[in-house]
N, C-alpha and C positions, 0 to 999 in steps of 0.2 A: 699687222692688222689683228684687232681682238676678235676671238669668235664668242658669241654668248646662245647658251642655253638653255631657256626659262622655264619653268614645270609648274606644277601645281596647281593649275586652273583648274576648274571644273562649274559644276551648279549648284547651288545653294539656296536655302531660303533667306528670305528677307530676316535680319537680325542674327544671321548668319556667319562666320568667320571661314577666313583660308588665310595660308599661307604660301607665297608664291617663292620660288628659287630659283637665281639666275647661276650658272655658273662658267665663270672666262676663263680664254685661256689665248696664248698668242702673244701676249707681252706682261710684263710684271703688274700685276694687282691692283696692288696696296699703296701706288702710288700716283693713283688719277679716283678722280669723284665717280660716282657712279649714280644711276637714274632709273625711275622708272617714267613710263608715261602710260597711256590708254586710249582707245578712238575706239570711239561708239559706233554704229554702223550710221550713215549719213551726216558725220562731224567728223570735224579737226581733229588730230592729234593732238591732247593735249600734256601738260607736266601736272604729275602726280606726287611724285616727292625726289630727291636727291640726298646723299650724301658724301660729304668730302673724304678727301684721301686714306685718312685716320678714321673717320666715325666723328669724329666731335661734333660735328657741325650736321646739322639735317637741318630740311628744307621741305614745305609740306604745302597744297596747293588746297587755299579753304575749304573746301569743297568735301579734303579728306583729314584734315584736322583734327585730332581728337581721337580716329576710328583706325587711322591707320599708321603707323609704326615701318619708317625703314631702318634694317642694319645689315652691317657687313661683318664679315669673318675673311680675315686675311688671308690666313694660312689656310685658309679653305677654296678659296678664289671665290668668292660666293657670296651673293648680294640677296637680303632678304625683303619682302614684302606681307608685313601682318595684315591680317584687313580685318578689322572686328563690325559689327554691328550694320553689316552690310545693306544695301539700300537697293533699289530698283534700278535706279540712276546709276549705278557703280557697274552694271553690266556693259564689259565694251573688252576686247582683245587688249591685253596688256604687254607692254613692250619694256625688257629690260634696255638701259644704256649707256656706255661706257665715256666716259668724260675725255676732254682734251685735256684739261690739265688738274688740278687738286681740287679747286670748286667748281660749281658747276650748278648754275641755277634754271637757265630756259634753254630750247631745244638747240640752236646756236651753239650750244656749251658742248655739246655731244657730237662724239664723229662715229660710233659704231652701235649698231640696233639688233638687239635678236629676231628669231620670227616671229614671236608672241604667243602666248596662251590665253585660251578663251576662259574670264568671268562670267558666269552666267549667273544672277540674282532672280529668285523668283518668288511670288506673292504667295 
């Protein structure tokens, strides 16, 4: 079972940047897709972006297209979340999450969830 560790939340103003950090541990890395997701208070959990086993391949949910940036670092066990240009709508606890197998696109794809870190965007 992977355990995940995600930091870097905090408040921010609108047009604002953070960078979120998850870090695993429990089974090897570098070789399952990894995720983030988000849930606003009174909504669904939803997918925010993915990435495959390597890095090649990301995966980005329109919404955050353009603004935010994931990547991973192997040797680091460590899965990143840029958020640039941040928005009002982007305020929601964010959850890193570890893949079943090398890709991994909707929540189905994922079997392990951190606690989450709180986005806070403000006007």
């Amino acid at each position: 079972q992977v355990h995940l560790v995600e930091s870097g939340g905090g408040l921010v103003q609108a047009g604002g940047s953070l960078r979120l950090s998850c870090v695993a541990s429990g089974r090897t890395f570098s070789v399952y897709a990894m995720g983030w997701f988000r849930q606003a208070p009174g909504k669904e959990r939803e997918f925010v972006a993915s990435i495959s086993w390597r890095g090649g391949s990301t995966f980005y949910a329109n919404s955050v297209k353009g603004r935010f940036t994931i990547s991973r670092d192997n040797p680091k066990n460590t899965v990143y979340l840029q958020m640039n240009s941040l928005k009002l709508e982007d305020t929601a606890v964010y959850y890193c999450a570890a893949g079943r197998s090398r890709y991994a696109f909707d929540q189905a794809d994922f079997e392990s969830w951190g606690q989450g870190t709180q986005v806070t965007v403000s006007s």
